[in-house]
PyMOL Python script that loads the backbone (N, CA, C, O; Angstrom):
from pymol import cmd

cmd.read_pdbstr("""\
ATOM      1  N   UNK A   1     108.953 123.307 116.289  1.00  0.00           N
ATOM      2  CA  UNK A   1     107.655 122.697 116.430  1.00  0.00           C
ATOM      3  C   UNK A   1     107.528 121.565 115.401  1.00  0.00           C
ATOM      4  O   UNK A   1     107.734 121.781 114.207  1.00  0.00           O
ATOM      5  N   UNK A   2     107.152 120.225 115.923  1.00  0.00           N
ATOM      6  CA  UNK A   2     107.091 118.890 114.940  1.00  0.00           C
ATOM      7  C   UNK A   2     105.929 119.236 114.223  1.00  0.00           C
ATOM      8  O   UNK A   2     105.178 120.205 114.340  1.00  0.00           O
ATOM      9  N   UNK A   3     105.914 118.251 113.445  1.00  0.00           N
ATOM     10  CA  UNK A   3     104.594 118.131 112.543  1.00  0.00           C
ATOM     11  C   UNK A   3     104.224 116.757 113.384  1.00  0.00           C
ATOM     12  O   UNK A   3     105.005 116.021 113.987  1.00  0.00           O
ATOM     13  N   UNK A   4     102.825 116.643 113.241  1.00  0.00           N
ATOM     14  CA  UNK A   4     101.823 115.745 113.851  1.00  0.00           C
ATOM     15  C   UNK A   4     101.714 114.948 112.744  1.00  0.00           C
ATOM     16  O   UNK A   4     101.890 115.347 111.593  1.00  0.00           O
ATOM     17  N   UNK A   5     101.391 113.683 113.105  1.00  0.00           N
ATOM     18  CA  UNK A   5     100.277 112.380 111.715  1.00  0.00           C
ATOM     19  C   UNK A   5      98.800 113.588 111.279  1.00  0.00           C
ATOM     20  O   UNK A   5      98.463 113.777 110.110  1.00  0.00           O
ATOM     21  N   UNK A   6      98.192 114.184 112.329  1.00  0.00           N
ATOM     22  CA  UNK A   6      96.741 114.410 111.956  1.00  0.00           C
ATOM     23  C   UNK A   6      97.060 116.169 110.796  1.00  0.00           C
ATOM     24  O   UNK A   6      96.275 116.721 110.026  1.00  0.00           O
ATOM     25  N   UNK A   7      98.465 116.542 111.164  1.00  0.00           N
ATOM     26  CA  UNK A   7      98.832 117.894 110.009  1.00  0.00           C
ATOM     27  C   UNK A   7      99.269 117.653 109.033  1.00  0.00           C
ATOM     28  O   UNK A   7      99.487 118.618 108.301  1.00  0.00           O
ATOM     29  N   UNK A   8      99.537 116.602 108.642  1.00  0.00           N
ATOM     30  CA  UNK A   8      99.507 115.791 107.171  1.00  0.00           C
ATOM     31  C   UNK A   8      98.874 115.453 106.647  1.00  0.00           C
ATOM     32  O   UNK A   8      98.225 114.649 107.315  1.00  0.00           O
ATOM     33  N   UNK A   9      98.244 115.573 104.923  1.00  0.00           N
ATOM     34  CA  UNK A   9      97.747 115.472 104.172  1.00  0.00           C
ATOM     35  C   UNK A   9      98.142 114.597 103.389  1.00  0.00           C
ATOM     36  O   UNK A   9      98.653 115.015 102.350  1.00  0.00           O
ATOM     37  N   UNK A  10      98.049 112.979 103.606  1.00  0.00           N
ATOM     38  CA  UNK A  10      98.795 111.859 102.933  1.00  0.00           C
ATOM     39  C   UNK A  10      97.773 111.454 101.647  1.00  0.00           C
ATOM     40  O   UNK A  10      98.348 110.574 101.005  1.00  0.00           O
ATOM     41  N   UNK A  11      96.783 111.699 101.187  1.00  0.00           N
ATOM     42  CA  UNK A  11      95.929 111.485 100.538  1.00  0.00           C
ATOM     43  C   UNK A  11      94.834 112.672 100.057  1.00  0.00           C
ATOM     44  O   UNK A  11      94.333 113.153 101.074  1.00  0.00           O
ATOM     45  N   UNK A  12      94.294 113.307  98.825  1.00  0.00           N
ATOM     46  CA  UNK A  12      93.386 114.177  98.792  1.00  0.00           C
ATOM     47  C   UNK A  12      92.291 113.289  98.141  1.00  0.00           C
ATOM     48  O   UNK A  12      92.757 112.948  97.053  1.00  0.00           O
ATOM     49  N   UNK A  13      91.305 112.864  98.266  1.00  0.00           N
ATOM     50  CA  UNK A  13      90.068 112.587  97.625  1.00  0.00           C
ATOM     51  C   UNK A  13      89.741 112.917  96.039  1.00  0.00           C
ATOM     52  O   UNK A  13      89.696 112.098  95.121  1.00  0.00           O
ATOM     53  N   UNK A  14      89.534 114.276  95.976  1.00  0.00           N
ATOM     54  CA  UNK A  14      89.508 114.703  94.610  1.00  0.00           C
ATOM     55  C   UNK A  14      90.636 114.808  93.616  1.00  0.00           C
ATOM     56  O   UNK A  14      90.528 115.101  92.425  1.00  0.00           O
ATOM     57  N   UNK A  15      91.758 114.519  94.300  1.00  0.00           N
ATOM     58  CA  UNK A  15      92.773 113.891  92.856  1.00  0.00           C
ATOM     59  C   UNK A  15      92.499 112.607  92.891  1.00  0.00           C
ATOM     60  O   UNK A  15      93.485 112.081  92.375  1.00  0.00           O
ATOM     61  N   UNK A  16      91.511 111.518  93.286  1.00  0.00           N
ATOM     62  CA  UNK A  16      91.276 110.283  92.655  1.00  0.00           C
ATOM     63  C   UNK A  16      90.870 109.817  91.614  1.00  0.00           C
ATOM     64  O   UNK A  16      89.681 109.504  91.673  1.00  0.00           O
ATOM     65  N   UNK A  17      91.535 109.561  90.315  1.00  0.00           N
ATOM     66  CA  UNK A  17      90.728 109.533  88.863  1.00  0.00           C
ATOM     67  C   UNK A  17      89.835 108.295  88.698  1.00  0.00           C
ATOM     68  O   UNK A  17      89.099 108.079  87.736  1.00  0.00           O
ATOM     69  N   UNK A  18      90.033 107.390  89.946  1.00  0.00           N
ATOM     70  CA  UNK A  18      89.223 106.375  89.915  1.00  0.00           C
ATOM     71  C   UNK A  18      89.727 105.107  89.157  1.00  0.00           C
ATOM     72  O   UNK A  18      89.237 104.016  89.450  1.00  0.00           O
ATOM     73  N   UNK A  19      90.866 105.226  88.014  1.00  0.00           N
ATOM     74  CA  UNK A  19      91.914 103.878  88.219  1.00  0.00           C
ATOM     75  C   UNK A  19      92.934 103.934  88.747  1.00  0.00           C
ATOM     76  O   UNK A  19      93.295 104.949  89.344  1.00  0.00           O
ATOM     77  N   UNK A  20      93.785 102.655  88.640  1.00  0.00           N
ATOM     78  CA  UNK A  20      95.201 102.269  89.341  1.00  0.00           C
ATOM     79  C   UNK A  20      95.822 102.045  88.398  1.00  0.00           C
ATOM     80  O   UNK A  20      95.179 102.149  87.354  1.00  0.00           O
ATOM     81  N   UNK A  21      97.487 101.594  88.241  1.00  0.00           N
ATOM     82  CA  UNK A  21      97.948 101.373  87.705  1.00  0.00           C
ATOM     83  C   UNK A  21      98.244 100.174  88.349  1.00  0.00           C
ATOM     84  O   UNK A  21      98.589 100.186  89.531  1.00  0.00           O
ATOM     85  N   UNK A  22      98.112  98.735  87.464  1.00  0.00           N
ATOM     86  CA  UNK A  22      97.685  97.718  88.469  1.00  0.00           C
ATOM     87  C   UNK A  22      99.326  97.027  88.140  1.00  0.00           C
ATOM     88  O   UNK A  22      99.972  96.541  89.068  1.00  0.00           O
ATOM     89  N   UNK A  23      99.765  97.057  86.992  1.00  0.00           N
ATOM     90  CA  UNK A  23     101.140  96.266  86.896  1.00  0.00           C
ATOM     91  C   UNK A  23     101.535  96.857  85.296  1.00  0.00           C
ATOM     92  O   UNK A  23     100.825  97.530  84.548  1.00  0.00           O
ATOM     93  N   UNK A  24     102.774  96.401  85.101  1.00  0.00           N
ATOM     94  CA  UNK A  24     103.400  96.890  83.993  1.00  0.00           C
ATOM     95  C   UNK A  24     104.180  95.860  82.851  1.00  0.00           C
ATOM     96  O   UNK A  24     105.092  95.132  83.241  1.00  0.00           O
ATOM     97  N   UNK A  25     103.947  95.860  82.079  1.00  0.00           N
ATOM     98  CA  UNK A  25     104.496  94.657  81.320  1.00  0.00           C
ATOM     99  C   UNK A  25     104.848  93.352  81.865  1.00  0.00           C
ATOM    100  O   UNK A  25     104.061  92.659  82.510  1.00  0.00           O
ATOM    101  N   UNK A  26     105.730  93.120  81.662  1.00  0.00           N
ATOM    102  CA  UNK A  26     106.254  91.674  82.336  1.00  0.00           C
ATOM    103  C   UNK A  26     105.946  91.293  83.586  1.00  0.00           C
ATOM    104  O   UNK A  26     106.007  90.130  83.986  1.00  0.00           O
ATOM    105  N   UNK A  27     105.530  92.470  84.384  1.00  0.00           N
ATOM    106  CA  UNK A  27     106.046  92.597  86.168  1.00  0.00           C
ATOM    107  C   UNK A  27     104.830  92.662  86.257  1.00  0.00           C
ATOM    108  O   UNK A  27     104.047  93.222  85.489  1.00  0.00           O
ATOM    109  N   UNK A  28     104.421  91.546  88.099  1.00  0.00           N
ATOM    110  CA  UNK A  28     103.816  91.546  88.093  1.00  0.00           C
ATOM    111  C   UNK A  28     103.278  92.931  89.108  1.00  0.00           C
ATOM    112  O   UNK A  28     102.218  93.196  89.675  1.00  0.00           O
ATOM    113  N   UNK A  29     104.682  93.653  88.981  1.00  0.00           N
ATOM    114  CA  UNK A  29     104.029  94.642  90.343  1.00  0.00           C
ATOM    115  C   UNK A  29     104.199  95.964  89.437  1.00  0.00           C
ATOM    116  O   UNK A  29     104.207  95.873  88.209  1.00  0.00           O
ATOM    117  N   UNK A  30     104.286  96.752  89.862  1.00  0.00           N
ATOM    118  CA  UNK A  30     104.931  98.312  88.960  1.00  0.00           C
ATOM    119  C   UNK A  30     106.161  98.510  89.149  1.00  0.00           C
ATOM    120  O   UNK A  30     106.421  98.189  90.309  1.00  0.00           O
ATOM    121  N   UNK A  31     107.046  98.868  88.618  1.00  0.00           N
ATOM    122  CA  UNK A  31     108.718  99.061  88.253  1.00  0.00           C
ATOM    123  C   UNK A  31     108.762 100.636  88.565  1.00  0.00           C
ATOM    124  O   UNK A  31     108.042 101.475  88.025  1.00  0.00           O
ATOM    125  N   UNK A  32     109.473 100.812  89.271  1.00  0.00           N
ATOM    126  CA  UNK A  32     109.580 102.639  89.123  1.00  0.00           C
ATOM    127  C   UNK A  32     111.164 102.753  89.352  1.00  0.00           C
ATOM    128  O   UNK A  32     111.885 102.407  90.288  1.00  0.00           O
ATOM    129  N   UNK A  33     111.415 103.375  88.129  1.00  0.00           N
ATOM    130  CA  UNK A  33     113.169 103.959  87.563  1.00  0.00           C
ATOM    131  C   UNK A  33     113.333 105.211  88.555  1.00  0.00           C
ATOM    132  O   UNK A  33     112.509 106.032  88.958  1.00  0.00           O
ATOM    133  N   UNK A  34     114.785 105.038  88.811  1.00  0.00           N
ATOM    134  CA  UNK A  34     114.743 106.207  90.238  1.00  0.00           C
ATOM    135  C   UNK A  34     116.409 106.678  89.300  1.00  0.00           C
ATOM    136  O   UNK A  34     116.676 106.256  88.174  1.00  0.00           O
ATOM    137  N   UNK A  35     117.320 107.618  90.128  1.00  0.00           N
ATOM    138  CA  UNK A  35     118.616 108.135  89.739  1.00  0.00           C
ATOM    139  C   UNK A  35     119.352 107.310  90.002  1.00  0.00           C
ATOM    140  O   UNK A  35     120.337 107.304  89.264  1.00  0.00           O
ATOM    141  N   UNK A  36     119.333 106.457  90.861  1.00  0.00           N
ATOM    142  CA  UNK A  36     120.368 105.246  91.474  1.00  0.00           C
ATOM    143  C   UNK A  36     120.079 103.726  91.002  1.00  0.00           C
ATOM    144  O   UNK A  36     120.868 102.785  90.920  1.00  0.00           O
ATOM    145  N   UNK A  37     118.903 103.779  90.759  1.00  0.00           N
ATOM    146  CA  UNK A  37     118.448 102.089  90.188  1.00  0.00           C
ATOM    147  C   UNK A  37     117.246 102.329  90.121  1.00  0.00           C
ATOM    148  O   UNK A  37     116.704 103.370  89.752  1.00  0.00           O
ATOM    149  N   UNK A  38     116.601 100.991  90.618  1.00  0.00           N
ATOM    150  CA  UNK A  38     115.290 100.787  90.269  1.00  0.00           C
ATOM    151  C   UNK A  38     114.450  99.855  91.344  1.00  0.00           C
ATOM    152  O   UNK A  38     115.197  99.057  91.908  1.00  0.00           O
ATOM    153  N   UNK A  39     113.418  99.793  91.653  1.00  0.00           N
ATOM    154  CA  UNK A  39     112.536  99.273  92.539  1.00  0.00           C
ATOM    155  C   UNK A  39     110.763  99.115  92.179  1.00  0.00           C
ATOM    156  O   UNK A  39     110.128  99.687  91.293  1.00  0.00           O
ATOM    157  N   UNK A  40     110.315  98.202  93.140  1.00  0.00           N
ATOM    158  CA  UNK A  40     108.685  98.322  92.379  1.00  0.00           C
ATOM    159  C   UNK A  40     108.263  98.163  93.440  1.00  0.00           C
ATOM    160  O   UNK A  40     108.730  97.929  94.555  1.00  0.00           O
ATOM    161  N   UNK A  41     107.143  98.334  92.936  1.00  0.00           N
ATOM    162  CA  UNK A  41     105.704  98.724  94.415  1.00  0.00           C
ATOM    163  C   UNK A  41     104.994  97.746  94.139  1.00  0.00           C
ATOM    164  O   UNK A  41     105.154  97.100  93.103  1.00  0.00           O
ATOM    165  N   UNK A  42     103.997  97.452  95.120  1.00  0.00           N
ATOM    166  CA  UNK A  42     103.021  96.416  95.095  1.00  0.00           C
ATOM    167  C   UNK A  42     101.457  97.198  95.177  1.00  0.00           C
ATOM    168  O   UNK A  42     100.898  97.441  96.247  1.00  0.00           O
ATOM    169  N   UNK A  43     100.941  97.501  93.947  1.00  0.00           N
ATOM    170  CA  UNK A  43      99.465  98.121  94.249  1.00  0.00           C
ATOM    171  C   UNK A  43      98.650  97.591  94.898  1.00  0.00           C
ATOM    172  O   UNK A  43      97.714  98.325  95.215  1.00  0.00           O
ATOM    173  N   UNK A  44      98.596  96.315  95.337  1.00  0.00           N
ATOM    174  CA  UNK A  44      97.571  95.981  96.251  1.00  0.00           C
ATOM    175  C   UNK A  44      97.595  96.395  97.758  1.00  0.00           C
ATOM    176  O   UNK A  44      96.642  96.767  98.442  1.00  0.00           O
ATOM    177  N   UNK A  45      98.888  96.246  98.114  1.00  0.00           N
ATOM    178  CA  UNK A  45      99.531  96.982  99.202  1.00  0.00           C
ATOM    179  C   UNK A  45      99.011  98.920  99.113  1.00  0.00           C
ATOM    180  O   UNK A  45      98.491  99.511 100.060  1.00  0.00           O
ATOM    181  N   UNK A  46      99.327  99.550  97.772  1.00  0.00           N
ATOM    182  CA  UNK A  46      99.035 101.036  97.635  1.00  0.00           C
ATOM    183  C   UNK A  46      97.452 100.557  98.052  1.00  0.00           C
ATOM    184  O   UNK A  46      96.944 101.160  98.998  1.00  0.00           O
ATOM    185  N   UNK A  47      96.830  99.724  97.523  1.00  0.00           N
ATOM    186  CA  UNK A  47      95.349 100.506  97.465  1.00  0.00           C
ATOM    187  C   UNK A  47      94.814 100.402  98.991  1.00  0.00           C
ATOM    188  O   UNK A  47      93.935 101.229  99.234  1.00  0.00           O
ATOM    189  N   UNK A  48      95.157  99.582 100.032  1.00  0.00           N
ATOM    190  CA  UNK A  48      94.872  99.311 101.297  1.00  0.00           C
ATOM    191  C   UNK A  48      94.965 100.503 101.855  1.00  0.00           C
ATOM    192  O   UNK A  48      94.082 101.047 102.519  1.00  0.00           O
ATOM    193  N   UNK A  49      96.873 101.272 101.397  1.00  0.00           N
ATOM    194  CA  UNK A  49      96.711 102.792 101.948  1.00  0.00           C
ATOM    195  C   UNK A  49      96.077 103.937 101.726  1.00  0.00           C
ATOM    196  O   UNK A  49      96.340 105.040 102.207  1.00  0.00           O
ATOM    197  N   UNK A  50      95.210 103.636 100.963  1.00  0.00           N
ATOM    198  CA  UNK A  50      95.000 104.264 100.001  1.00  0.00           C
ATOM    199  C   UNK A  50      93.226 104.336 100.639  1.00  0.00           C
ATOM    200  O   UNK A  50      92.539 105.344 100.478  1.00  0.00           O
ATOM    201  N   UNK A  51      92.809 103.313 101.222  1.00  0.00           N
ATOM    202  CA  UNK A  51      91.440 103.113 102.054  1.00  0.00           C
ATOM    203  C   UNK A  51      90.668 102.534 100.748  1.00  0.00           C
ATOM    204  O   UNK A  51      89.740 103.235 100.344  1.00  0.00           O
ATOM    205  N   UNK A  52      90.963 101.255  99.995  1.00  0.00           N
ATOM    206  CA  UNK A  52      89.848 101.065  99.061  1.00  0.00           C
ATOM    207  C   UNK A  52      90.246  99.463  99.724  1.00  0.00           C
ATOM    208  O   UNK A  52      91.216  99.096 100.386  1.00  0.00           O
ATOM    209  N   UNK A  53      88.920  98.654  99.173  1.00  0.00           N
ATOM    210  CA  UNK A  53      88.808  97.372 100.088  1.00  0.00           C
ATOM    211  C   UNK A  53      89.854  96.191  99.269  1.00  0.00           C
ATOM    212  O   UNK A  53      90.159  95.808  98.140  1.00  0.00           O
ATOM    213  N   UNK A  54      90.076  95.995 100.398  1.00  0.00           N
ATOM    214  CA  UNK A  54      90.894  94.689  99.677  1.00  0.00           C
ATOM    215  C   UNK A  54      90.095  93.402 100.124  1.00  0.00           C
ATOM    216  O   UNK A  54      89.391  93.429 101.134  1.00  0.00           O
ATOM    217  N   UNK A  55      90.221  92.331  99.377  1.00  0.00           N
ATOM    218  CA  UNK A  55      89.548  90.881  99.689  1.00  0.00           C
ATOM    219  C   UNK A  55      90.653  89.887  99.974  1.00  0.00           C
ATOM    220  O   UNK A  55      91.310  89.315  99.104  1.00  0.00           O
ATOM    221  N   UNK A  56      90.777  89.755 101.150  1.00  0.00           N
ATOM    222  CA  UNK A  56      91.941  88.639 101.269  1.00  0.00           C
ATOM    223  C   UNK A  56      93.521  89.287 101.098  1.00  0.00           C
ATOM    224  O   UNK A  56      93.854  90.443 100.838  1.00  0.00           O
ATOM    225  N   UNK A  57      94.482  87.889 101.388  1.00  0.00           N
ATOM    226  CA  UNK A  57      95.436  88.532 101.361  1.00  0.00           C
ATOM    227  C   UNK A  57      96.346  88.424  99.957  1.00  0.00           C
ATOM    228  O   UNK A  57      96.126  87.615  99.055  1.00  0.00           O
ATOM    229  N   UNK A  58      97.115  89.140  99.971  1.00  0.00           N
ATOM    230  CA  UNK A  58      97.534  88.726  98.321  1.00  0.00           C
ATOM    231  C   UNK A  58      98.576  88.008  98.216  1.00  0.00           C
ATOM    232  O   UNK A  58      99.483  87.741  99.005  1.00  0.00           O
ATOM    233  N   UNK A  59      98.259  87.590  96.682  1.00  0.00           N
ATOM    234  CA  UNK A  59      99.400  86.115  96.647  1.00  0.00           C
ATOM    235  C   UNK A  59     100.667  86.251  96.971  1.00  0.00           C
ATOM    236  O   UNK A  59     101.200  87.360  96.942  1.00  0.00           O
ATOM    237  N   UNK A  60     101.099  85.525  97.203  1.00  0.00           N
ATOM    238  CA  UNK A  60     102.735  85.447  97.344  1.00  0.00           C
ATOM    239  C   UNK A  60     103.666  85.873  96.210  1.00  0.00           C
ATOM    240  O   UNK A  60     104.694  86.548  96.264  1.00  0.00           O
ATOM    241  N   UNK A  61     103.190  85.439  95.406  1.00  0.00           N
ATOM    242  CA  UNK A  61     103.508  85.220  93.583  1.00  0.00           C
ATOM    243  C   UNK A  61     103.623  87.471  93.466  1.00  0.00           C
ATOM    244  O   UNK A  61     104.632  88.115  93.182  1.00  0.00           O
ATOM    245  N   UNK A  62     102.677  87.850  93.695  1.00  0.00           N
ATOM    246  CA  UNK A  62     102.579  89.208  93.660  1.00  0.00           C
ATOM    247  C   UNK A  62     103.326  90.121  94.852  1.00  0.00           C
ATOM    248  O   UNK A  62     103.524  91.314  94.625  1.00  0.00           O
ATOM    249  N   UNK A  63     103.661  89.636  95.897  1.00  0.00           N
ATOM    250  CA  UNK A  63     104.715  90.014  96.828  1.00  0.00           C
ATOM    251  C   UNK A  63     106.245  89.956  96.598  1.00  0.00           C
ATOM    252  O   UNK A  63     107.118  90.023  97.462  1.00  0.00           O
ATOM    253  N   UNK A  64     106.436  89.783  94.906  1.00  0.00           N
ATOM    254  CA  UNK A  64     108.138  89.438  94.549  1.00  0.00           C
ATOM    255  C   UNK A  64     108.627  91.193  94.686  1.00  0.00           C
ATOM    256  O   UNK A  64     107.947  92.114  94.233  1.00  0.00           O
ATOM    257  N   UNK A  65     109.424  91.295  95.125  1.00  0.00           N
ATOM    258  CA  UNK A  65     110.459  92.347  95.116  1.00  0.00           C
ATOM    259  C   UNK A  65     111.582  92.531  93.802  1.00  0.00           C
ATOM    260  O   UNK A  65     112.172  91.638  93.194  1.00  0.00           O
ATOM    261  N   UNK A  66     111.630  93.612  93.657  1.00  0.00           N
ATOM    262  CA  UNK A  66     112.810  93.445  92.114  1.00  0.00           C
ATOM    263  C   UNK A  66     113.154  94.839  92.484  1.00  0.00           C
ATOM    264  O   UNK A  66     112.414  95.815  92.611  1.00  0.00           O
ATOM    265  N   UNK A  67     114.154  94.746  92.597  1.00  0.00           N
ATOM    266  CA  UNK A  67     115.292  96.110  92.673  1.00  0.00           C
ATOM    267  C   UNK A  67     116.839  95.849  92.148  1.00  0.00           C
ATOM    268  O   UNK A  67     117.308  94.721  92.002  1.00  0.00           O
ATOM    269  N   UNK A  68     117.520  97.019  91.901  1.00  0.00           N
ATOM    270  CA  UNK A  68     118.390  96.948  91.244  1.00  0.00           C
ATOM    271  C   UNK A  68     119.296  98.446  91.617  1.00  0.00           C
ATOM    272  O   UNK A  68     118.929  99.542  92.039  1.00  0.00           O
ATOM    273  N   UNK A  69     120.331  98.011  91.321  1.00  0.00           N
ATOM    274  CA  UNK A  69     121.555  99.446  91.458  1.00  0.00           C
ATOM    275  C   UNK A  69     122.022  99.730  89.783  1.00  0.00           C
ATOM    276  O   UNK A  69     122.030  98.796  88.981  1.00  0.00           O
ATOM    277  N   UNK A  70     122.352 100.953  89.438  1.00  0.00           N
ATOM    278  CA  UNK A  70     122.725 101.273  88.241  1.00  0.00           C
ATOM    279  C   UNK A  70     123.972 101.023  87.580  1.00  0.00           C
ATOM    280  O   UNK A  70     124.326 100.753  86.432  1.00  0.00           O
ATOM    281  N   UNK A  71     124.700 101.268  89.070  1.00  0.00           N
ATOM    282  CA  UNK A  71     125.931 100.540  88.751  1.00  0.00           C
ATOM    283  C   UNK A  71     126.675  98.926  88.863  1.00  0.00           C
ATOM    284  O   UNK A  71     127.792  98.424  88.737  1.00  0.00           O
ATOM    285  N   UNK A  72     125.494  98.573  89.132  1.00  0.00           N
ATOM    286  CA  UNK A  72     125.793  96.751  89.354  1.00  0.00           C
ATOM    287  C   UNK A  72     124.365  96.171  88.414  1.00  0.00           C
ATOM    288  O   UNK A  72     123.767  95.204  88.887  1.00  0.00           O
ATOM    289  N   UNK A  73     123.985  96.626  87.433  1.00  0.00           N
ATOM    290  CA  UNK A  73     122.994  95.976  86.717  1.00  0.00           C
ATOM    291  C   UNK A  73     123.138  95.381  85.539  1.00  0.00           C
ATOM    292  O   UNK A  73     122.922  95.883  84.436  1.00  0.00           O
ATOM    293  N   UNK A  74     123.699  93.741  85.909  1.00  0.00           N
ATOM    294  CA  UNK A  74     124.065  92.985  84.977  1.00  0.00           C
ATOM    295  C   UNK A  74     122.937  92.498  84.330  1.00  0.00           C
ATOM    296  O   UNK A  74     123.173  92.229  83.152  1.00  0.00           O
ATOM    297  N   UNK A  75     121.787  92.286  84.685  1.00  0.00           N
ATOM    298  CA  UNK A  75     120.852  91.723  84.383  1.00  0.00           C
ATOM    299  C   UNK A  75     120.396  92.382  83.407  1.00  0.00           C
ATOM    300  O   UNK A  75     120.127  91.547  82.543  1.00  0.00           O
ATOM    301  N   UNK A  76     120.086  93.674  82.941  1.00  0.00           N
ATOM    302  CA  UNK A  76     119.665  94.855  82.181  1.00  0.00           C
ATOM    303  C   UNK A  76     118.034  94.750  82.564  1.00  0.00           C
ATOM    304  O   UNK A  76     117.117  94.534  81.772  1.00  0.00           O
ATOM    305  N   UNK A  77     117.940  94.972  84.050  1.00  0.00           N
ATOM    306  CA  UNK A  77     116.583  96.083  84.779  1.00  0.00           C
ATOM    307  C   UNK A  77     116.562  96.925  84.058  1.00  0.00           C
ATOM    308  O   UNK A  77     115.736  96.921  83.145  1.00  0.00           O
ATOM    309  N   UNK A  78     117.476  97.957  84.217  1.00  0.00           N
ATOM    310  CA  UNK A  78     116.840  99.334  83.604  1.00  0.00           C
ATOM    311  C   UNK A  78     116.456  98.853  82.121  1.00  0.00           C
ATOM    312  O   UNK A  78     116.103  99.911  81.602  1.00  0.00           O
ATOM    313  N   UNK A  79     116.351  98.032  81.324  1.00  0.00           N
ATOM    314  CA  UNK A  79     115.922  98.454  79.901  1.00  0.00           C
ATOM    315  C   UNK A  79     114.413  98.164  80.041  1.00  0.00           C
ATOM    316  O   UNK A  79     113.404  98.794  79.725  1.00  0.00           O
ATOM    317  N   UNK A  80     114.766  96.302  80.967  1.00  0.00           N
ATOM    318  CA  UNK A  80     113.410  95.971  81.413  1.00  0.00           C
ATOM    319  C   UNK A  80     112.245  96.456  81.863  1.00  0.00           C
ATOM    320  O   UNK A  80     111.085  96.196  81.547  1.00  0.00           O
ATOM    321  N   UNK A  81     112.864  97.444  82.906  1.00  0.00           N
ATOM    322  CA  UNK A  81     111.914  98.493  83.487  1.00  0.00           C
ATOM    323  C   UNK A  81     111.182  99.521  82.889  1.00  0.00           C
ATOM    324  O   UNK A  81     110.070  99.952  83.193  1.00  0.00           O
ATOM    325  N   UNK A  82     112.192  99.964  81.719  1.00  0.00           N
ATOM    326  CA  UNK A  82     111.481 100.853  80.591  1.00  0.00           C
ATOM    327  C   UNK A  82     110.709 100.613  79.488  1.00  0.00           C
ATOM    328  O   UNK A  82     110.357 101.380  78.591  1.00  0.00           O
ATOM    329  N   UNK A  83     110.423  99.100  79.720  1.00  0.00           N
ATOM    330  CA  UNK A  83     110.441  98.493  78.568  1.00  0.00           C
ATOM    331  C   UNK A  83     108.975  98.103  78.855  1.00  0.00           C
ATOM    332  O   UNK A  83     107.904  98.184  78.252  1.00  0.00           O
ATOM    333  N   UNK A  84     109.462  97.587  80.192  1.00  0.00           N
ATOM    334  CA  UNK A  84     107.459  97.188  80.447  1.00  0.00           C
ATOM    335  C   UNK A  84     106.360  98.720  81.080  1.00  0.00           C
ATOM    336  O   UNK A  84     105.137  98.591  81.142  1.00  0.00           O
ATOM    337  N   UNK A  85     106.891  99.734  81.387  1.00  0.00           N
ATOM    338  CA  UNK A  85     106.042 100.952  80.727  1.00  0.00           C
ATOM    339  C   UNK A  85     105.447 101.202  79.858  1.00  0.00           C
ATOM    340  O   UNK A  85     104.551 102.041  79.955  1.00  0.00           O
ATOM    341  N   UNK A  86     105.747 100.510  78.577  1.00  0.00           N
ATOM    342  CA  UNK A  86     105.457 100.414  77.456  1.00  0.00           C
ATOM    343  C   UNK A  86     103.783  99.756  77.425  1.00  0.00           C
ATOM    344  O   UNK A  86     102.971  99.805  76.502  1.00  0.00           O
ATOM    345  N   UNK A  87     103.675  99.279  78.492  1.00  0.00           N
ATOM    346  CA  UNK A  87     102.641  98.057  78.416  1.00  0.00           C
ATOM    347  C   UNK A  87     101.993  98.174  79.751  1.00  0.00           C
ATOM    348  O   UNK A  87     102.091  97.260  80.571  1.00  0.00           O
ATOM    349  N   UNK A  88     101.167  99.547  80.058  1.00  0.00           N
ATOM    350  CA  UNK A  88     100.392  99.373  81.767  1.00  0.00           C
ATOM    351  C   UNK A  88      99.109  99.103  81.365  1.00  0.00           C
ATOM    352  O   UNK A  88      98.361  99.360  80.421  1.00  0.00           O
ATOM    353  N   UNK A  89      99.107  98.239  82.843  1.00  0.00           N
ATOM    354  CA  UNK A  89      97.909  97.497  83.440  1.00  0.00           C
ATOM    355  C   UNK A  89      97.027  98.598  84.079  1.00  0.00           C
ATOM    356  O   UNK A  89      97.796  99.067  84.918  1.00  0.00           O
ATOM    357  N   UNK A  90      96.253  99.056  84.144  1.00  0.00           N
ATOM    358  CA  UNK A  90      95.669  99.907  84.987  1.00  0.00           C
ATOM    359  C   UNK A  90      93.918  99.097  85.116  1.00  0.00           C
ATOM    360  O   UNK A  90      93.206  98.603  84.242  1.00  0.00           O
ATOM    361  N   UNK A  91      93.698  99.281  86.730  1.00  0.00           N
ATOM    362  CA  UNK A  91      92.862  98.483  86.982  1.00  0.00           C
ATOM    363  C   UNK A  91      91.884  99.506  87.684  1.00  0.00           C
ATOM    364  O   UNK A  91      92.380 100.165  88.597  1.00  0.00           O
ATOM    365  N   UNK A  92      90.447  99.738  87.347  1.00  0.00           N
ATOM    366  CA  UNK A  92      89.489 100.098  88.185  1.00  0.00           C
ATOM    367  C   UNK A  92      89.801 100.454  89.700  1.00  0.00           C
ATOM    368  O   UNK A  92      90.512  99.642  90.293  1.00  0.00           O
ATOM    369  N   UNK A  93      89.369 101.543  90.383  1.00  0.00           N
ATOM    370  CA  UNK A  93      89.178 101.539  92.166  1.00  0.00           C
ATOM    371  C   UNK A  93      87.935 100.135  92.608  1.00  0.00           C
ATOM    372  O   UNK A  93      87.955  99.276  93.489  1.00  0.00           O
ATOM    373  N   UNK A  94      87.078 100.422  91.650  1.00  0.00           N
ATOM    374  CA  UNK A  94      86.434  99.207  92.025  1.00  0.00           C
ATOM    375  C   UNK A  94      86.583  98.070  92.279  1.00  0.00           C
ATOM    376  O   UNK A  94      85.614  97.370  92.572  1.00  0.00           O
TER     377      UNK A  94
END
""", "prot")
cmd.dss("prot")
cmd.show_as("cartoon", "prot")
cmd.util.cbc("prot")
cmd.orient("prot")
């Protein structure tokens, strides 16, 4: 027997603390360190799924992608990535 969209619970209400984590140091998006590399999210994108209003569409400038493999990371992401944790943005639901 499948699971349905409507038997999923993609969101609970009352774990909402009412901020975001809007960006992280350097970046303008959030960085999240995984076992294999690294990748970032775009919160403006989360908060749409998330059902809070968005105004317009968002910049381009904030649509950059940054990912990385652990074993091909010449650039040094991973320090970067840990580095701007150091430094969150967290922005109101409002």
């Amino acid at each position: 027997m499948a699971l349905t969209p409507a038997e999923i619970v993609w969101y609970i209400p009352a774990y909402d603390s009412g901020t975001i984590i809007d960006s992280c140091g350097e970046f303008n998006n959030v960085p999240l360190i995984g076992v294999h590399g690294g990748i970032n999210y775009n919160p403006i994108l989360a908060r749409r799924q998330f059902k809070y209003p968005v105004e317009g569409k968002p910049r381009d400038i904030v649509l950059e992608r940054v990912f990385y493999h652990n074993h091909a990371d010449n650039q040094g992401m991973r320090q970067r990535f840990a580095k701007a944790w150091k430094t969150i943005h967290k922005k109101d639901s409002n």
